[in-house]
One Martini backbone bead per residue (centre of mass of N, CA, C, O) as a GRO file, in nm:
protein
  103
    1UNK     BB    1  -5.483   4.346  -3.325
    2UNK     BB    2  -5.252   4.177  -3.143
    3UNK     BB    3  -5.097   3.901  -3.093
    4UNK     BB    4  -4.966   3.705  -2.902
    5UNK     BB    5  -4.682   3.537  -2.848
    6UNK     BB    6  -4.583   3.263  -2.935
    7UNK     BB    7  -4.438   2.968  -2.881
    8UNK     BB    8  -4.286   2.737  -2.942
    9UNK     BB    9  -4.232   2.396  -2.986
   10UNK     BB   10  -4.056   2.213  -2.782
   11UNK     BB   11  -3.878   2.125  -3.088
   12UNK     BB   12  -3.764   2.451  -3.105
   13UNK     BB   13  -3.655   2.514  -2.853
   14UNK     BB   14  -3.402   2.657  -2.684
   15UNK     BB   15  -3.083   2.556  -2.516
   16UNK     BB   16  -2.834   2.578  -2.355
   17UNK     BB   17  -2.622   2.690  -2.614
   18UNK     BB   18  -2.875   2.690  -2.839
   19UNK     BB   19  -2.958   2.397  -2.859
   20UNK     BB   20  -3.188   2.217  -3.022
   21UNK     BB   21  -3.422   1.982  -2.852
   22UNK     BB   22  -3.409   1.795  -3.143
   23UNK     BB   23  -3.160   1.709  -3.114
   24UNK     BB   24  -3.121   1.599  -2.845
   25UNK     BB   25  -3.352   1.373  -2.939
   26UNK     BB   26  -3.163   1.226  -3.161
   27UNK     BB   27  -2.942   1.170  -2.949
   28UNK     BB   28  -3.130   0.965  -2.779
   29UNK     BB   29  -3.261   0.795  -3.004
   30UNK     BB   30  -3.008   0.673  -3.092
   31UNK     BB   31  -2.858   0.556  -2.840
   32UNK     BB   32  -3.109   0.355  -2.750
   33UNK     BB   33  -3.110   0.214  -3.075
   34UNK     BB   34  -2.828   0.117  -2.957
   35UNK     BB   35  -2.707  -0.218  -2.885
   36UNK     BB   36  -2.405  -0.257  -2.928
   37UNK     BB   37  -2.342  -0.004  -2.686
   38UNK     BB   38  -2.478   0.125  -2.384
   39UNK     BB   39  -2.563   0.431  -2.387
   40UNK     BB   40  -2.572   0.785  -2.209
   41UNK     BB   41  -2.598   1.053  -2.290
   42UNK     BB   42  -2.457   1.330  -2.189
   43UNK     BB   43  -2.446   1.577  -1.917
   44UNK     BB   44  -2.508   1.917  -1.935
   45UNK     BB   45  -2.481   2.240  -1.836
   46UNK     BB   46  -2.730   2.476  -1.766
   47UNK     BB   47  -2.506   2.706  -1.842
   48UNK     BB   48  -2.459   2.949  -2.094
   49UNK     BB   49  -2.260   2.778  -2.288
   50UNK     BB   50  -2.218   2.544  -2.167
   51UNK     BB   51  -2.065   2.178  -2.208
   52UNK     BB   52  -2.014   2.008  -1.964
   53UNK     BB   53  -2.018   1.806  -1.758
   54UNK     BB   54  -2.228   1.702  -1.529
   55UNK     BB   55  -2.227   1.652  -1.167
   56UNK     BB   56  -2.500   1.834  -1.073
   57UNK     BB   57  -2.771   1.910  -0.883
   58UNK     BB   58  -2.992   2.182  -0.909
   59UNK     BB   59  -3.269   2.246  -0.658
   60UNK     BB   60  -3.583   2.370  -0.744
   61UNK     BB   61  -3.840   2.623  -0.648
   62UNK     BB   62  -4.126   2.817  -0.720
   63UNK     BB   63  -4.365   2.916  -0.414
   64UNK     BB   64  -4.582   3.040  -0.660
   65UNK     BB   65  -4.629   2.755  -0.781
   66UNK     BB   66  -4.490   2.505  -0.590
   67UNK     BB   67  -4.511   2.261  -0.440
   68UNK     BB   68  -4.285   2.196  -0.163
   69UNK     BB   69  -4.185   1.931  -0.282
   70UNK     BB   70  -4.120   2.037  -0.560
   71UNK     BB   71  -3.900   1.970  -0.823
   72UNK     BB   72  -3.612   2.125  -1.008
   73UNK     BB   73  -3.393   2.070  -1.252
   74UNK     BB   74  -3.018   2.116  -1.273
   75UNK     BB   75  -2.720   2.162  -1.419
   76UNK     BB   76  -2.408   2.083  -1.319
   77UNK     BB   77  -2.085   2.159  -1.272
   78UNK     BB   78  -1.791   2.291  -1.100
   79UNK     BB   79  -1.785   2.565  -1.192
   80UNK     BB   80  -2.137   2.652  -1.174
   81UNK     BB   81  -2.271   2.550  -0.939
   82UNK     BB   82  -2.267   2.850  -0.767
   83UNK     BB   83  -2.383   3.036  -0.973
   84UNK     BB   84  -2.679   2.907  -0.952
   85UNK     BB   85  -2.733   2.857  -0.690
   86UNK     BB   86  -2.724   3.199  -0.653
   87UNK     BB   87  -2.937   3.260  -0.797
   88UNK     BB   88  -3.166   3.135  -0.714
   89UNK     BB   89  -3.117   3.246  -0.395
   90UNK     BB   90  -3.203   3.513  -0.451
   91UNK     BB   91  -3.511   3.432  -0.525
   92UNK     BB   92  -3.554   3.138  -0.341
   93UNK     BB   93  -3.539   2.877  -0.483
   94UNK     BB   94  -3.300   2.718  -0.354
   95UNK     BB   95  -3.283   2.381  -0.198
   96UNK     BB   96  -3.059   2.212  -0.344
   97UNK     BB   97  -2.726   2.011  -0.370
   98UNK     BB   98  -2.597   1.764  -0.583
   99UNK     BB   99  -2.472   1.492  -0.658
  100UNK     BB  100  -2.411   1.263  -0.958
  101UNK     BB  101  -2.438   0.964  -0.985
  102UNK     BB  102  -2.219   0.772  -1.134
  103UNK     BB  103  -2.183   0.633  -1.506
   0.00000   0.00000   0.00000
């Protein structure tokens, strides 16, 4: 009998552009740690191989999982915006889209 297929643990998943959670997390951890400058990492942009810098946020849920105030969030360029959302909204996901806040 086949076992079913385990999900790797979340330090191992890749996310976006194929770069894995953990390199992520150690460069979260690296730039909080560091006091002589106090920086917070880019958010860059959660379509498939970009690297852009994120200015929106695009929220989400899936409403047969999530209840309805539930939201999950995407982050996109100005170049993806649209096309995450057009993503989302196909499937009924979508809930709305907002600028994020000046860094």
């Amino acid at each position: 009998m086949m076992k079913p297929h385990a999900s790797p643990p979340p330090s191992e998943r890749a996310v976006p552009g194929g770069v894995p959670v953990a390199v992520r997390h150690s460069q979260l951890n690296d730039a909080m740690s560091d006091t002589s400058t106090p920086s917070l990492p880019e958010l860059r942009c959660s379509s498939k191989g970009c690297i852009a810098a994120a200015v929106y946020a695009v929220k989400w849920n899936n409403p047969r999982l999530h209840p309805p105030e539930r939201r999950k969030t995407w982050l996109a360029c100005a170049a993806h915006r649209d096309s995450l959302a057009s993503f989302l909204a196909a499937r009924g996901f979508w809930r709305e889209t907002e600028p994020l806040p000046p860094r």
